[in-house]
C-alpha positions as CSV (number, residue, x, y, z in Angstrom):
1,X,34.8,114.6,66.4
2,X,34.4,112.4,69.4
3,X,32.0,110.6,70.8
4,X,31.5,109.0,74.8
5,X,29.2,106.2,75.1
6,X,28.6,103.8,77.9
7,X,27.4,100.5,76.3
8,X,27.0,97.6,78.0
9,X,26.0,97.1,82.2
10,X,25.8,93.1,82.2
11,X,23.6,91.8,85.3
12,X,24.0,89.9,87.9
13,X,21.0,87.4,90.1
14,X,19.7,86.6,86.3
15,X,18.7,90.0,85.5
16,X,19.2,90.6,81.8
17,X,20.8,93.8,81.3
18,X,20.3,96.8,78.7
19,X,22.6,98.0,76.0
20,X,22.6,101.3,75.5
21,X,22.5,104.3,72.3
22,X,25.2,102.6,69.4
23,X,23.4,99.2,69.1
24,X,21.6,97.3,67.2
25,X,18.8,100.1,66.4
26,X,21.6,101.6,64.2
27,X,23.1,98.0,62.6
28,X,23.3,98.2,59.0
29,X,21.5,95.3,57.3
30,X,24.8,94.1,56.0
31,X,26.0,93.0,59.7
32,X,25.8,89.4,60.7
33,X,25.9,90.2,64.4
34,X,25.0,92.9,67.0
35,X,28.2,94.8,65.8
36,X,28.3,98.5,67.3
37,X,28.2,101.0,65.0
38,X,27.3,105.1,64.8
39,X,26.1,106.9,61.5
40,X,28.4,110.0,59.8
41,X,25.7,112.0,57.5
42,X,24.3,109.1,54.8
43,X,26.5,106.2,56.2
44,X,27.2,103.4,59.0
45,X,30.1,103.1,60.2
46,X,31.1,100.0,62.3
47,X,32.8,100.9,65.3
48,X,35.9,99.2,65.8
49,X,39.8,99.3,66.7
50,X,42.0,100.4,63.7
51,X,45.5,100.2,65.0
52,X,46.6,97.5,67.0
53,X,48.0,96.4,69.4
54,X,45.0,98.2,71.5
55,X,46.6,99.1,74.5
56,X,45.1,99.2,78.0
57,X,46.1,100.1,81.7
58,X,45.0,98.8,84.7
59,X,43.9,100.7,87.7
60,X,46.3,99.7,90.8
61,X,43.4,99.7,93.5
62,X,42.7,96.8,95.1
63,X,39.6,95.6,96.9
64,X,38.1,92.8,99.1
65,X,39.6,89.6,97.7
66,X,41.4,90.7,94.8
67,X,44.7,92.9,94.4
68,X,45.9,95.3,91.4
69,X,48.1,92.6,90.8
70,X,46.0,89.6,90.3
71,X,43.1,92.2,88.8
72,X,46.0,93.2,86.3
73,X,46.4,88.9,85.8
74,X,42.4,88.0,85.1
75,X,42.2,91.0,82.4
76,X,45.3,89.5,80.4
77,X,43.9,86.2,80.4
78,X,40.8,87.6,79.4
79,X,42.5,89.7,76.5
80,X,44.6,86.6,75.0
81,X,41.0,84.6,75.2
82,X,39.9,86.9,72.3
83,X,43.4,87.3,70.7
84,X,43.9,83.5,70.3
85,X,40.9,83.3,67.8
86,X,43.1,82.2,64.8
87,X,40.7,83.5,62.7
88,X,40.8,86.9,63.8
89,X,43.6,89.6,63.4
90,X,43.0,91.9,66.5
91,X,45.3,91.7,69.5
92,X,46.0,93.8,72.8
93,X,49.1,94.9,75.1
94,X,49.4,95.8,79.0
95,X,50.4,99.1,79.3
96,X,50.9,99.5,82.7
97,X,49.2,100.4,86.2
98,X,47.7,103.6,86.4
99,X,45.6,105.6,89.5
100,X,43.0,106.7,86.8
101,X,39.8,105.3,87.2
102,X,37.6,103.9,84.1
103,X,36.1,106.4,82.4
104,X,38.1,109.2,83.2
105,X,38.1,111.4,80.0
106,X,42.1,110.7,79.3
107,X,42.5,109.3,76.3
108,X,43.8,106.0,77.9
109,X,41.8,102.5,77.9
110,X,41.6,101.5,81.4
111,X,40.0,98.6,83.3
112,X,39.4,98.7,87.1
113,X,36.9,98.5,89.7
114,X,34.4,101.1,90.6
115,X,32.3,101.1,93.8
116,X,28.6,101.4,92.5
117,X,26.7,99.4,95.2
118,X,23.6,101.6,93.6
119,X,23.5,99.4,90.3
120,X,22.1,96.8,92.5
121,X,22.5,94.0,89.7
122,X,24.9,95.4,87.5
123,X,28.5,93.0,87.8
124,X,29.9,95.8,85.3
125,X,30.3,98.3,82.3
126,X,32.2,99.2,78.7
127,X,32.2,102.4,77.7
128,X,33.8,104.0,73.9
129,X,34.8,107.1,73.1
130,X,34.3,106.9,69.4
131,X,35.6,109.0,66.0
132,X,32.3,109.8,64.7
133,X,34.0,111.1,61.2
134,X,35.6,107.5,60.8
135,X,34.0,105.1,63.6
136,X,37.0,104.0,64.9
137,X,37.2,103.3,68.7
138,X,40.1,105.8,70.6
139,X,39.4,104.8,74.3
140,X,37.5,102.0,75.7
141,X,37.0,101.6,79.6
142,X,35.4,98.6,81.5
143,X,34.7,98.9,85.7
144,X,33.7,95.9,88.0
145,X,31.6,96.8,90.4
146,X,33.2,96.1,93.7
147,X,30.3,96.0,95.7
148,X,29.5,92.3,94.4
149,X,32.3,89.4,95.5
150,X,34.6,88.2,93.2
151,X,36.9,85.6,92.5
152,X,39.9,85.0,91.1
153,X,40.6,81.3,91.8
154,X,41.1,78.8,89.0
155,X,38.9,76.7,90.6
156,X,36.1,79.3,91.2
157,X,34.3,80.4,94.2
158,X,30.6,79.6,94.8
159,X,30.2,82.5,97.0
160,X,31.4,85.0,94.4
161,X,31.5,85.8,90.6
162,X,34.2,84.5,88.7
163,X,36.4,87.6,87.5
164,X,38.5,86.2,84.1
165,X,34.4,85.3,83.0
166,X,32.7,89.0,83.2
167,X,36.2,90.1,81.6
168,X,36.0,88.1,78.6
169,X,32.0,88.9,78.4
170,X,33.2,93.0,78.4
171,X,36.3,93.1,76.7
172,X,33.9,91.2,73.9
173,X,32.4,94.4,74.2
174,X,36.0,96.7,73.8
175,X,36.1,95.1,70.3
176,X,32.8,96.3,69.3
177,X,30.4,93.5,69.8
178,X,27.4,93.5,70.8
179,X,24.7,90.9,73.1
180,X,24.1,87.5,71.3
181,X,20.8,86.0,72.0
182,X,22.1,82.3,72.1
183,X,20.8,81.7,76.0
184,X,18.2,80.4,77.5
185,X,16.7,81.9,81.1
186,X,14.1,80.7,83.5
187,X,12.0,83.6,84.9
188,X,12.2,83.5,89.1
189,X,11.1,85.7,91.6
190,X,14.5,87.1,92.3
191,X,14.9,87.5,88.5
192,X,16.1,85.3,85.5
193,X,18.5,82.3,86.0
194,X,20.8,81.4,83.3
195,X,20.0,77.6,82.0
196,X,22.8,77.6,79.3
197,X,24.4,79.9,77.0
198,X,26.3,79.3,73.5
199,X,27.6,82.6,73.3
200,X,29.6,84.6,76.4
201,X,28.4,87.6,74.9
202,X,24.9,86.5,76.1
203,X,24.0,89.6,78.4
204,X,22.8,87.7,81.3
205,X,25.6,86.9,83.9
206,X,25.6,83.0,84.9
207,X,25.3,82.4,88.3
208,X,28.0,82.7,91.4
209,X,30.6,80.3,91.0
210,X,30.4,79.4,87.4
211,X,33.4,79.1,85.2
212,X,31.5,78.8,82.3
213,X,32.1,82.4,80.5
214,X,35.4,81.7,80.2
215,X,35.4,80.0,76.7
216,X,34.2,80.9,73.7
217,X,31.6,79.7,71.7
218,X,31.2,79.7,67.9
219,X,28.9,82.6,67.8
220,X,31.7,84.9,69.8
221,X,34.4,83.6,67.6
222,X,32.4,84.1,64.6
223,X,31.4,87.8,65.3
224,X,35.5,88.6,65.7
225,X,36.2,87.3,63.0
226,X,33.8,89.3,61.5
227,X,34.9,92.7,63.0
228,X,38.9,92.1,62.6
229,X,39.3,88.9,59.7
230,X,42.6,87.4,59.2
231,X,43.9,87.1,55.9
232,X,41.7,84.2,54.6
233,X,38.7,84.0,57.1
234,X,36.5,85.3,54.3
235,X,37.5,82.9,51.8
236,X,37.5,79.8,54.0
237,X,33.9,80.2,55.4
238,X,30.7,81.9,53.7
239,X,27.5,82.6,54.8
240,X,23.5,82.4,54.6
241,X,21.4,85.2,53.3
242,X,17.8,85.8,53.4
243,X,14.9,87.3,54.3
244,X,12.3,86.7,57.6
245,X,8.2,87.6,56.4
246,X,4.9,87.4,58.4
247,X,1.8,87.7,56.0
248,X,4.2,89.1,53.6
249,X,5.7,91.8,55.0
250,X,9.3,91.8,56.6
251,X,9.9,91.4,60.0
252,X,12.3,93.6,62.2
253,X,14.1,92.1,65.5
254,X,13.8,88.6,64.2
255,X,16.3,86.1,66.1
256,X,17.5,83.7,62.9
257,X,20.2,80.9,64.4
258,X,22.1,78.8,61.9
259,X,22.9,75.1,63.4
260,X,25.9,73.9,62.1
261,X,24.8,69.9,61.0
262,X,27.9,68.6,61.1
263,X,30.0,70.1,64.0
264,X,26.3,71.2,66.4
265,X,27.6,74.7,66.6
266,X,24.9,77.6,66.8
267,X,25.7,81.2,65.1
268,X,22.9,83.7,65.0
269,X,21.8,86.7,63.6
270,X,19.3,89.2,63.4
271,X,16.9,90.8,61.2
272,X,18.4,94.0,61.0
273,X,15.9,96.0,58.6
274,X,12.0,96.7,57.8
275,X,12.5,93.8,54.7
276,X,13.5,91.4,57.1
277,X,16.9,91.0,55.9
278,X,19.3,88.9,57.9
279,X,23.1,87.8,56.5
280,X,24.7,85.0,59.1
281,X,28.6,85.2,58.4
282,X,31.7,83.6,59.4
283,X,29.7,80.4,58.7
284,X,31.7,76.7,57.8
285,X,31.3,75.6,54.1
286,X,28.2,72.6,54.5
287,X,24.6,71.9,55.6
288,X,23.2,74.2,58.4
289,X,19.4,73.9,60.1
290,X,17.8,77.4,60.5
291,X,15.4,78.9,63.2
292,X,13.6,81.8,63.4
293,X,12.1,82.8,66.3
294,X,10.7,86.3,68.7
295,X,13.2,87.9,70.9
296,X,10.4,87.2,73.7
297,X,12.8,85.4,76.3
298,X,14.7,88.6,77.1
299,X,15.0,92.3,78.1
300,X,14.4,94.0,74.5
301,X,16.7,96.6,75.5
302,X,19.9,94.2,76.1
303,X,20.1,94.4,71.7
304,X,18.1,96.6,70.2
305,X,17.7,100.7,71.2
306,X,14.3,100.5,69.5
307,X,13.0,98.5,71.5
308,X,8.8,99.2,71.0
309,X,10.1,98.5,67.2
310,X,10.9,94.7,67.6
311,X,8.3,92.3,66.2
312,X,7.1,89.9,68.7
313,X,3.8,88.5,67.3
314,X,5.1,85.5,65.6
315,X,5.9,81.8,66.2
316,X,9.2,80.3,65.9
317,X,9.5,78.8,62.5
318,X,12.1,75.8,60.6
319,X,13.6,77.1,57.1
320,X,11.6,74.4,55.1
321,X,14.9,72.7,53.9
322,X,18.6,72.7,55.2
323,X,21.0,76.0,53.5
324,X,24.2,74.6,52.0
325,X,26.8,77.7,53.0
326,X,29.6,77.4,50.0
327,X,33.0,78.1,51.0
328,X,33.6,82.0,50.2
329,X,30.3,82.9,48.8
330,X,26.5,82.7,50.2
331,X,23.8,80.9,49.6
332,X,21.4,83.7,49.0
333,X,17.8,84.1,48.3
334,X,16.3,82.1,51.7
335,X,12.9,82.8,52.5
336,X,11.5,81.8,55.6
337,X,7.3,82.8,56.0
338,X,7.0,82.9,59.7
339,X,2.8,82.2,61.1
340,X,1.3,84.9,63.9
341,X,1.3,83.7,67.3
């Protein structure tokens, strides 16, 4: 049995942009990150690729400022982006041009853009057609929305969105992850401006001109390597385990980030369950800082389909004492009591 889902429209002008039905309302409580998943009677199943090399095609329009050809270019820079994480196992290969458009119902992943000057703020879309019996992903399209500028210069364009950056950002999304809340916006009258991101997979789009989706951060790299592990990810790295409370009772929708003492990286996490449970993976053995804090500087929506769920009401909070991850294990057992607002 198969299953279509469109996932993820990321936003342009600062807007943050939703996610939509598999996300993070149906994560199991075992998942580090926003990890896409789909439930087959009593389980969850994380939805990912289970053959590779995925293969894709490339539609052969071309529009204002950017040919099949070069299109064809940014997408396989933006696929080697992903498959050059040495600690992950997943990799893609170019099929070929096609004249079928994204998300025609043919069996065949395809990337190309789509004319959709009504998604006023939408730069654009992954969709999945899923095998609900096993989770695995069989198709997986992603449009650009051609009524927006774009670029395809090394050097960028300050007049237009930098193409190989909303690739990386959706083909993030092909592999099955979902929106990382490692961002920071400022709220303006034309929307919300990004101020800086440690994650590409943050859902709102940085402005024209910006180059700065096209590497990953630790949290990206992380979350692959979680999804599609070489052979000894999980033994080289661990992780931090615990649970987030408010007056005793578990809180659901909880943003936990792990600060990496040593190297300044940022992973996060979410509390994924009514107990508060949260499990950061992919982690490097040694001292990490963490933070709790509300999901208050975003559009709900962009990570969790329960949105009126989330708990807001609280302060952000310091574990009281640095979590030493051991290499191949976890450290278990963290508590953090976060205080109402």
């Amino acid at each position: 049995m198969r299953k279509a889902v469109e996932t993820d429209p990321i936003r342009s002008l600062g807007m943050i942009c939703g996610v939509m039905a598999i996300l993070a309302g149906t994560v199991s409580p075992a998942d580090a990150y926003l990890h896409f998943n789909v439930r087959s009677g009593t389980r969850t199943l994380t939805v990912k690729w289970t053959r590779t090399p995925v293969r894709y095609f490339v539609n052969n329009w071309s529009v204002a400022g950017v040919t099949a050809s070069q299109l064809q270019s940014a997408v396989a820079q933006a696929f080697s982006i992903w498959q050059a994480v040495s600690t992950a196992s997943i990799s893609f290969e170019f099929a070929g041009f096609v004249n079928a458009l994204p998300f025609d119902d043919d069996g065949a992943s395809t990337v190309g853009f789509l004319d959709r000057p009504q998604m006023q703020n939408v730069l654009g879309a992954t969709g999945f057609t899923i095998d609900v019996i096993t989770g695995e992903i069989v198709e997986a399209d992603i449009f650009f929305n051609s009524a927006f500028a774009w670029s395809v210069s090394d050097a960028g364009d300050p007049s237009r969105f930098d193409l190989l950056s909303i690739a990386v950002h959706e083909i993030g999304h092909l592999v099955g992850l979902g929106h990382s809340a490692l961002g920071e916006t400022e709220l303006l009258p034309t929307g919300r401006r990004v101020l800086g991101a440690e994650a590409v997979m943050f859902p709102v789009a940085f402005a024209r001109g910006s180059l700065a989706g096209r590497t990953l951060k630790a949290d990206d790299i992380a979350g692959v390597s979680d999804l599609y592990p070489d052979g000894p990810f999980r033994s080289r790295t661990g992780s931090i385990e615990g649970t987030v409370t408010l007056n005793g009772r578990g809180v659901f929708g909880a943003h936990v980030v792990a600060f990496n003492v040593r190297t300044k990286q940022l992973v996060g996490a979410f509390t994924m369950n009514r107990s508060g449970e949260f499990l950061i993976s992919g982690l490097e053995p040694g001292p990490h800082l963490l933070r709790v804090e509300p999901l208050d500087d975003a559009a709900i929506d962009a990570f969790f389909s329960q949105a009126s769920t989330v708990d807001l009401d609280f302060g952000t909070t310091f574990a009281s004492q640095a979590s030493i991850v051991p290499r191949g294990g976890t450290t278990g057992g963290i508590s953090v009591a976060v205080l109402p607002k």
